[in-house]
C-alpha positions in Angstrom: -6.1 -29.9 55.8 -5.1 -26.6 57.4 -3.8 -23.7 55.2 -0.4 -24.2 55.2 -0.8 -27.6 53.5 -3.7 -26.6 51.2 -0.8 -23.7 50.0 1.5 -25.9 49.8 -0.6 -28.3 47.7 -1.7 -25.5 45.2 2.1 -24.1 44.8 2.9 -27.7 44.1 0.6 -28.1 41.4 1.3 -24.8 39.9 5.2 -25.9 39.8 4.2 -29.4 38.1 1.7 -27.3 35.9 4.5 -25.0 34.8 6.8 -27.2 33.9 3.9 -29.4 31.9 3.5 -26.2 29.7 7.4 -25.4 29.4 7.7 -29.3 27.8 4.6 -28.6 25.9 5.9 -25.2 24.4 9.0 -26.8 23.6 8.0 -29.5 21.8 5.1 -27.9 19.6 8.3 -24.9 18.9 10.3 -28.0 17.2 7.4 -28.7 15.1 6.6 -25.1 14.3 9.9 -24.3 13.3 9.5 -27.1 10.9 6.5 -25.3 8.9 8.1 -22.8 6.8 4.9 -21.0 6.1 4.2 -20.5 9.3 7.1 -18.4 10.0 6.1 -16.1 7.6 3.1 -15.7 8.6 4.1 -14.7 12.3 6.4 -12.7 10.6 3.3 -10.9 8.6 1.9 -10.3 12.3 4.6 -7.8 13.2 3.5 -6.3 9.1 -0.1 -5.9 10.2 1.0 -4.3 13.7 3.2 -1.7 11.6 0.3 -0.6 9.7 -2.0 -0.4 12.1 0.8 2.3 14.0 1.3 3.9 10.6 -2.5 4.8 10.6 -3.0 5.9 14.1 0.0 8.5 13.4 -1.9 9.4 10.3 -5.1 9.8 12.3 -3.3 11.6 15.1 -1.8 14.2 12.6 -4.9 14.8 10.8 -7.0 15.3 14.4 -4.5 17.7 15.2 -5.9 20.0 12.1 -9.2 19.7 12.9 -10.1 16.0 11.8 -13.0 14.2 14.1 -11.5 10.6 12.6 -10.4 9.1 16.2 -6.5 8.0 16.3 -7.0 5.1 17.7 -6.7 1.2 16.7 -10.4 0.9 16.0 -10.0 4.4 13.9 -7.3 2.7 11.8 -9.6 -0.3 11.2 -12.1 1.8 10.6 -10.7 4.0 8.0 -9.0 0.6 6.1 -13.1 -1.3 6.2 -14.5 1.8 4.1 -13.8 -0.7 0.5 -14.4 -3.9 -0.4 -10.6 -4.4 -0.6 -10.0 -2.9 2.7 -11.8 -5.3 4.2 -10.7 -8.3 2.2 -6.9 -6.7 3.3 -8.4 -6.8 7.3 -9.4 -10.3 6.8 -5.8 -11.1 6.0 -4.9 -9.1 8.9 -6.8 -10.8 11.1 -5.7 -13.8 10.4 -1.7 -12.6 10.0 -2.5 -10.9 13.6 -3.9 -14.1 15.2 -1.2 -16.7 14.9 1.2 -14.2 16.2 -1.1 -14.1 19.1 -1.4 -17.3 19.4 2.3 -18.1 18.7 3.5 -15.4 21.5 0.9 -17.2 24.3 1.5 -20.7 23.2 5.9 -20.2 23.1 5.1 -17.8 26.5 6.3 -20.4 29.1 9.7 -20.8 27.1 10.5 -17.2 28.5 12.8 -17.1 31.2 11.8 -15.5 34.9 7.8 -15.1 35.2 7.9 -11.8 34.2 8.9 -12.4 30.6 6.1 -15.2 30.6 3.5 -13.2 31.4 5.0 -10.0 29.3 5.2 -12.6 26.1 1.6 -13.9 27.1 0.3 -10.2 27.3 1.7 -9.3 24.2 0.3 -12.6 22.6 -3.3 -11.6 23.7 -3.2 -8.0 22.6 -2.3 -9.4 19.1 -5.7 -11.8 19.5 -7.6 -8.6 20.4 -5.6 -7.3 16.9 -7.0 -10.0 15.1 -10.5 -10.2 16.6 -11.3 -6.1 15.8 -10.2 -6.9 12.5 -12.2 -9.7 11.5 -15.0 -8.1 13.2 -14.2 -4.9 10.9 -13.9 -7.2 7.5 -17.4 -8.7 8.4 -19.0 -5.3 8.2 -19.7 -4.4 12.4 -18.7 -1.4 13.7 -16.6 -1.2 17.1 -17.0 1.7 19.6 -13.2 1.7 21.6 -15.2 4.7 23.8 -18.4 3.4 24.4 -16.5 -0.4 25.3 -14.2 1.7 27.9 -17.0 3.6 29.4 -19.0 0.7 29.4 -16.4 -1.5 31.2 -15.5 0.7 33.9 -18.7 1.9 34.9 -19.9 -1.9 35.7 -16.3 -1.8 37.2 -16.6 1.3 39.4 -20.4 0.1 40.5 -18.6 -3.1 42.3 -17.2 -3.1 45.7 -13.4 -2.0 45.6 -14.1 -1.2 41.8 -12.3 2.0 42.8 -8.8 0.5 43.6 -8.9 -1.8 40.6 -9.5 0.8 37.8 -6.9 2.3 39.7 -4.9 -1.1 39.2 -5.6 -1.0 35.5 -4.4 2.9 35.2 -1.6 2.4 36.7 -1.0 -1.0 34.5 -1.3 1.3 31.3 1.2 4.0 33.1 3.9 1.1 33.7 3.2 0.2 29.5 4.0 3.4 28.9 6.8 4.1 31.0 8.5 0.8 29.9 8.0 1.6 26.2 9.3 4.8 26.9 12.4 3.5 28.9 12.9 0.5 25.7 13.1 3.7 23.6 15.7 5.9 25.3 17.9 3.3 26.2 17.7 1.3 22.9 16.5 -2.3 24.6 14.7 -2.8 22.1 17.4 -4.4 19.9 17.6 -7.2 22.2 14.3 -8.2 20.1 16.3 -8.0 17.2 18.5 -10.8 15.6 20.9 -8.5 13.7 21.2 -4.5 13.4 18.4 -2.9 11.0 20.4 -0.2 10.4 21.2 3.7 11.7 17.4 5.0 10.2 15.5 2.2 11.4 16.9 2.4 15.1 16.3 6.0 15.0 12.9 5.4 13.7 12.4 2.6 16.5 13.3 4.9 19.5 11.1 7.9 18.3 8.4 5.2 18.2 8.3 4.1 21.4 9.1 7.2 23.0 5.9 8.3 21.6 4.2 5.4 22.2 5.4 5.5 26.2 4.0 9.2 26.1 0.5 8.5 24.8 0.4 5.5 27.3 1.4 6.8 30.0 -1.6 9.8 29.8 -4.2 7.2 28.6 -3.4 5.8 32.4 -3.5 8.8 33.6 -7.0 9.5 32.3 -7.9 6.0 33.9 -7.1 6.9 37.1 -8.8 10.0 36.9 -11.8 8.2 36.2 -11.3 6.3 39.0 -11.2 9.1 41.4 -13.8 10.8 39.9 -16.0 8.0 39.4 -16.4 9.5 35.5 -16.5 6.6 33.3 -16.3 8.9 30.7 -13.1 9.6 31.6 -11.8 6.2 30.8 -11.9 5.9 26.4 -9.7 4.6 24.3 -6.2 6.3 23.0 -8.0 9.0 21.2 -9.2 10.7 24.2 -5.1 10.6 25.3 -4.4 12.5 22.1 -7.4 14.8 22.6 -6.1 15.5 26.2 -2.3 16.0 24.6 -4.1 18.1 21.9 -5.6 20.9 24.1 -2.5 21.9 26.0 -0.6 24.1 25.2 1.4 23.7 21.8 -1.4 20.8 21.7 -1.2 21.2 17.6 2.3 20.5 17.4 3.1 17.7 20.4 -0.3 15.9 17.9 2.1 16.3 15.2 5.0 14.8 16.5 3.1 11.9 18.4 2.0 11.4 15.4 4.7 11.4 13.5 6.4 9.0 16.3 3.3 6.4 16.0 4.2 6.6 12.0 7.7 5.9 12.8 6.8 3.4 15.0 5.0 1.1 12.5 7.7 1.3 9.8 10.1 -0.3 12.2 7.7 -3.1 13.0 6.8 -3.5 9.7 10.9 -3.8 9.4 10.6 -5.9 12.4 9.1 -9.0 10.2 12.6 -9.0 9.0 14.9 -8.4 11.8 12.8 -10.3 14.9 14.4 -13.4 16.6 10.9 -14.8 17.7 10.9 -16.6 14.8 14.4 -17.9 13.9 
């Protein structure tokens, strides 16, 4: 078999594979759509996403006056494990977090154009990561976002061509950003949306993700840095974005509005539970 035929034999089953999962994902959406509950809990996932924002902007503020709480998704978790009904609350969390994963990766292949299939998958798995970090929370362990990023990209950057792929990855985290901001400014975002949530919410929405994009984008950057420097240190979690944003110039107030913009962020998702179409 030469190599045109062995690609031609691999496409081929990709195609027949593809299609095998859009049949799939359409007939398990008929029978989830018939499960009431299970809406709602999707619904919940986009609840538990909201406060999770809603924290990190809290933490962001409060770093920018001195606080060493990181603003960060494991911060939030964190801060919400410190009771016994914090963590009862993360258990739900988890739990509200993983079926929207799972819901997003299995309903993925519905999507039209790859892109949106592997966007809808993406999304789907960072939910899962949502929903693992909080059960792991509720059981008592401890996560360290820095020491997992360091840790990762140093076994990365010791490979060959390790270089180029952290790169990949930074510049991954830049495009997230960039998109969010772009979903912000021009208000695509309401294509998510099954009816208008109103003048506040949108303007909430599109402070959100403009915010979001902006932390993104300088977490990437500070990936790629890494990368050229061959500093895994370089490489943490969002906090370290903030703490870069925080010692600039004005660093006290852009941590202020960031955070505020994270805050604003999460009450439109949690309005989101309402308003999304993912679930009609």
């Amino acid at each position: 078999m030469n190599l045109y035929s062995l690609a031609d034999n691999v496409s081929g089953r990709l195609v027949r594979l593809a299609r095998k999962a859009t049949q799939w994902s359409k007939w398990l959406s008929a029978k989830a759509h018939e499960i009431g509950p299970l809406k709602w809990v999707v619904r919940a996932g986009f609840v538990v996403a909201g406060v999770v924002h809603i924290l990190i902007g809290w933490l962001a503020i409060a770093s920018a006056f001195g606080s060493n709480d990181r603003a960060s998704q494991l911060g939030a978790l964190a801060q919400i494990s410190e009771t016994l009904a914090g963590r009862a609350l993360l258990l739900v969390m988890a739990a509200c977090a993983g079926v929207l994963g799972v819901w997003r990766v299995l309903f993925s292949p519905l999507e039209k154009g790859w892109f949106a299939k592997l966007k809808m998958a993406a999304k789907g798995i960072a939910f899962l990561y949502v929903g693992w970090t909080s059960a792991t929370f509720a059981l008592g362990r401890h996560l360290d976002e820095d020491t997992q990023a360091t840790t990762v990209t140093a076994w990365v950057l010791g490979v060959p061509g390790g270089n180029l792929l952290i790169v990949v990855v930074g510049l991954v985290v830049v495009g997230i950003g960039v998109y969010s901001f772009v979903k912000g400014a021009t208000g695509r975002f309401m294509k998510d949306l099954d009816e208008h949530p109103g003048a506040v919410l949108k303007a909430a929405a599109v402070v959100g993700y403009l915010a979001r994009g902006i932390a993104f984008s300088v977490l990437g950057g500070l990936v790629i840095w890494a990368a050229f420097t061959e500093n895994a240190d370089r490489a943490s979690g969002l906090d370290a974005a903030f703490s870069v944003i925080g010692a600039q110039p004005l660093g006290q107030s852009l941590l202020v509005i960031l955070g505020v913009g994270f805050a604003l962020y999460g009450l439109y998702s949690v309005a989101r539970a309402r308003f999304t179409e993912e679930v009609d």
